[in-house]
N, C-alpha and C positions, 0 to 999 in steps of 0.2 A: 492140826494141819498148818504148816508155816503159808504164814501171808506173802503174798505177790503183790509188788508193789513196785518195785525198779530192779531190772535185773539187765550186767553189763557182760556179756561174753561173744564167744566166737562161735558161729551158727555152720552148722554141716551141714552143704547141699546133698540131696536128695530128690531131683525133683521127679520122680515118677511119677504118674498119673494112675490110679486108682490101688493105689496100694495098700493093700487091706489086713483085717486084724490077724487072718495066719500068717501072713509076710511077716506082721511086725512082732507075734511071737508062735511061733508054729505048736498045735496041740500038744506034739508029744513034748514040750518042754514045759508045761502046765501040769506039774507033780508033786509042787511043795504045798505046804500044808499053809505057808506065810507069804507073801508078799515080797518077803525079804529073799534075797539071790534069783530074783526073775530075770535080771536085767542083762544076767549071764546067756540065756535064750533069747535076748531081744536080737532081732532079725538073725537067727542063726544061720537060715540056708544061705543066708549072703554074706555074713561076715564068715564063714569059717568055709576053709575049701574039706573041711573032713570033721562033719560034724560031733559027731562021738568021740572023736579026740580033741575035738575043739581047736584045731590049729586053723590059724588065721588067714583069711583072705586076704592076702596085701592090695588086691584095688578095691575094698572097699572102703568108702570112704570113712567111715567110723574105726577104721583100721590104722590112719594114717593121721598124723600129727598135722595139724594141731587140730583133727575135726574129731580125736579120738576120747577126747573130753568134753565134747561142743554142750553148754546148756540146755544150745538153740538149735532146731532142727529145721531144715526147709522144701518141703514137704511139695510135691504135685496135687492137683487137682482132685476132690474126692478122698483126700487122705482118710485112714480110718475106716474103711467102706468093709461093709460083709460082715460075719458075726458080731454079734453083741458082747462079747468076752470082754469082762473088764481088767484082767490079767495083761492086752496090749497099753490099756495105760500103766496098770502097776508096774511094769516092764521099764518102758519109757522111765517112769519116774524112779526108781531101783536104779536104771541107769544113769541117770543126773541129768535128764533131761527136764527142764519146767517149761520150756514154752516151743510149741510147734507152729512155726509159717508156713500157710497154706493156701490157696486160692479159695479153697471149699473143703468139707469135712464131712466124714458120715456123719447122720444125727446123734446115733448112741453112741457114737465116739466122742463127738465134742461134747456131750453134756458129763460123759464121763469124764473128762479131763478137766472140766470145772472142778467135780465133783472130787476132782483127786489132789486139787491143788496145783492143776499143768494151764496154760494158757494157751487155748486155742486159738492165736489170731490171725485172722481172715483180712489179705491183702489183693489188691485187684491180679491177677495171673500176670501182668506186664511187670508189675513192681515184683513179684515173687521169682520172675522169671530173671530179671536182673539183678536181684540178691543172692539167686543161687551160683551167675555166673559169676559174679563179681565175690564169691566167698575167697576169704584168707584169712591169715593169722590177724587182722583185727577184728575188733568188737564190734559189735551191735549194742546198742541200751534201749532199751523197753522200758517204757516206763507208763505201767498200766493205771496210775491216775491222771497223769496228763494225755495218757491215750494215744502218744507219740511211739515212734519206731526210729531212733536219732543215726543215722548212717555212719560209717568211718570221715567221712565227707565234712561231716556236720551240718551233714542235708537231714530233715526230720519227713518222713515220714506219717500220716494220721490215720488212725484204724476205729471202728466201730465194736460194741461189744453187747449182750443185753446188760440193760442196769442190772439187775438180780442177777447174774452170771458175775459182774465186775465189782459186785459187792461181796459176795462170796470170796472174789481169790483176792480182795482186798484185803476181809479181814482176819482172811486164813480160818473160813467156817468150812465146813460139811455143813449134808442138810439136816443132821441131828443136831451142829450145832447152831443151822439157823432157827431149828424149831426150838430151842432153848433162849436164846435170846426172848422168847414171849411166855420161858417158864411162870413171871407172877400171875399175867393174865390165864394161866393153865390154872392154875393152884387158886386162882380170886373164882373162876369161873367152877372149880371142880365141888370147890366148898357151899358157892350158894346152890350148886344144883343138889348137891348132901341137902343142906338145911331145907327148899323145897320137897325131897324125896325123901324124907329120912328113912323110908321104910325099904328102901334097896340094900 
């Protein structure tokens, strides 16, 4: 999984309030066998005015330059909310999204976006309300070990995160590769329990 550490791009407002995981990839687009071309059904009923042709919604905002590349997404209240499908992050992240601004989160949404390598960060609704209005063709920079949000301004922004959440997309783990990280104590602890049981 690549590490999250500083990331500088231009953030697409979004800001709807409780927009949930069929918004962000609707079931019937949940048919591939990989992860890979999901991001082609990310928000489809909104970005495309004819979906099975796939022709494009020109007001949506992921439709129109320069949000139609955006890293950074900026998200309403509750984002994430409703099923548990991890397919709306694989989505997101297929589409080049790594980090969503958001006032609040589902829960199974934001732990999947750790989990996936996206950064769920949680900004007071005032500040998030004002990032979305104030969106254009400059940057934002995240920079998730000094914890900051740096404006076009070069007003900074400071956000919170769990420590074990900002170590993960620190050092670009999953939780199979945080459970590796304490492979020796696996293997020192698996042997002495051999040599105590030998008879297992």
């Amino acid at each position: 999984m690549e590490k999250f550490i500083r990331l500088t791009g231009v953030a697409a407002p979004l800001p709807r309030p409780n927009i949930d995981t069929d918004a962000i990839i609707p079931s019937r687009e949940m048919k591939r066998v990989s992860k890979e071309g999901l991001g082609e059904g990310l928000f489809a009923d909104w970005r495309y005015s004819d979906v099975a042709a796939r022709v494009p919604n020109p007001d949506f905002v992921l439709n129109r330059p320069p949000f139609d590349r955006a890293p950074i997404l900026i998200g309403g209240a509750n984002f994430g909310c409703g099923s548990s499908r991890e397919h709306a992050v694989w989505a997101l992240k297929d589409y080049g999204v790594r980090c969503v601004i958001a006032p609040s989160f589902g829960a199974i949404f934001q732990g999947n976006c750790v989990r996936n390598g996206i950064l769920p960060l949680v900004l007071a609704e005032g500040h998030v309300t004002a990032l979305a209005a104030a969106a254009d063709h400059r940057p934002l920079t995240i920079d998730l070990d000094a914890l900051t949000v740096t404006l076009p301004s070069g007003d900074a922004l400071t956000f919170t995160i769990p420590p074990a959440d900002r170590q993960m997309l620190l050092e670009g783990l999953d939780p199979i590769g945080v459970t590796l990280k304490r492979l020796p104590a696996i293997i020192a602890f698996e042997a002495d329990h051999l040599s105590r049981h030998s008879w297992i």
